[in-house]
Residue, then its C-alpha position, 0 to 999 in steps of 0.5 A: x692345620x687350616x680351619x678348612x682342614x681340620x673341618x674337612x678332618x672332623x667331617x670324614x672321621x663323622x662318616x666313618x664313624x656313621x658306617x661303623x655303627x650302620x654296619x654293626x661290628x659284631x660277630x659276623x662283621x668281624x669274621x669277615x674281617x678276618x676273612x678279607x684280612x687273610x686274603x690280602x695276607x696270602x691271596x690265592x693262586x688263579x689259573x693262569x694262561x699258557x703264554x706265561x709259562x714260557x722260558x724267560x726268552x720266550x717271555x721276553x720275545x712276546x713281551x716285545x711282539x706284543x708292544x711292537x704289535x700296538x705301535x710302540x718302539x722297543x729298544x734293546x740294549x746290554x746295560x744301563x750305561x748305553x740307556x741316554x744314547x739309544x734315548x738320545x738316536x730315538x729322539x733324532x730318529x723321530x726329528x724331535x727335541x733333545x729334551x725330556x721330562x723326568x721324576x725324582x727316580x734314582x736308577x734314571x738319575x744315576x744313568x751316564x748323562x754325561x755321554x750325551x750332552x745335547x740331552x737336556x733333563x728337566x725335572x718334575x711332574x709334566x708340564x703341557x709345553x714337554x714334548x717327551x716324558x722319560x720314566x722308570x717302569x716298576x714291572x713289565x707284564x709279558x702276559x699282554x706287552x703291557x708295562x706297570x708303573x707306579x705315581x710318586x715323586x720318583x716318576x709323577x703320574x702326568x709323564x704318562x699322560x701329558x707329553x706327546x711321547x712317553x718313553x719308558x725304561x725297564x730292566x730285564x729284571x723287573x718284566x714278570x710272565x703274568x699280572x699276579x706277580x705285579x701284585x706280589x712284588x707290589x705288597x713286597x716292595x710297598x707294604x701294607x699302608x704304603x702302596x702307591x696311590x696309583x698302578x698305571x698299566x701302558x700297552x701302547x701309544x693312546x689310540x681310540x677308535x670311538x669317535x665314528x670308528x676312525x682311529x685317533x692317535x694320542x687323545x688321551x695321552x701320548x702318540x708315541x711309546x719307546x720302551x728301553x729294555x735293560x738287559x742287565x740288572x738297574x740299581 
């Protein structure tokens, strides 16, 4: 450990130590905790729309309608093998470069690349010269057509935001009716101590209309979204 480390260690551990005596850990301040514990521990149920009680066609259709409604591509397929060829006509379609930048994800490595040879995978967190960032959502949210993703070396963040085009593959498995259950699966698949340092939430291509109420396209991340639904499960 640096010099600078060990100082910046020393100075967060002073603070620390500073609220809890300005907070005064008696009684109460240990109800609380326990309180707040056992929240996290077994949260409660919140009243939850009708849309997302719908059967899981339903959910899916809306989940689609949703996306397609804010300018985003949603792409059907039956499994994972046919994943590299819809990205591949995707990418002709649009008349860009068969080239995308992907994380460390498992499911995506393990995809049959090989059917498609003139794709080209790079490898890591998104540099300004990629074009199209390929990444693997952790959960689709019927309630609003709004996919989850979290940031690891699996799938860095600076795909969501760095290329121009962001497309987006998830299971059929993995797309939930409403946004509690993004973060049920979240405690279940991370744990207490592990969660990821970031949930990105996506609903469509980055629009902005606050520039003089004239609508803008990719200023804070990509003009355009391809969602590929998986229909059977991903491992």
């Amino acid at each position: 450990m640096s010099t600078r480390d060990h100082d910046n260690k020393a100075a967060r551990a002073q603070m620390f130590a500073k609220l809890q005596r300005a907070l005064k850990d008696g009684p109460a301040q240990s109800a609380r905790r326990t309180h707040v514990e056992g929240r996290v521990a077994d949260p409660p149920n919140h009243p939850l729309p009708e849309r997302v009680r719908r059967s899981r066609n339903e959910l899916r259709m809306q989940f689609k309608a949703f996306l397609e409604g804010q300018s985003a591509s949603v792409l059907e397929v039956a499994g994972a093998g046919d994943v590299p060829a819809a990205i591949a006509n995707w990418l002709r379609g649009h008349n860009l470069p068969l080239t995308v930048r992907m994380g460390d994800d498992a499911a995506l490595a393990e995809l049959p690349w090989s059917r498609e040879p003139a794709l080209l995978r790079e490898n890591g967190p998104a540099k300004e010269s990629d074009t199209t960032g390929l990444s693997h959502a952790f959960a689709g949210i019927a309630e609003t057509g709004t996919l989850a993703l979290t940031s690891g070396p699996d799938n860095p963040v600076t795909l969501n935001f760095v290329p121009e085009n962001h497309v987006i593959v998830l299971a059929d498995a993995d797309l939930v009716g409403p946004y509690e259950e993004v973060w049920t699966r979240l405690r279940q698949r991370f744990g207490k101590g592990q969660m990821p340092r970031t949930v990105n939430f996506i609903s469509g291509p980055s629009r902005t209309a606050d520039i003089g109420g004239k609508l803008v396209t990719g200023a804070h991340g990509p003009r355009r979204l391809c969602v590929v639904l998986v229909s059977e499960p991903m491992t």
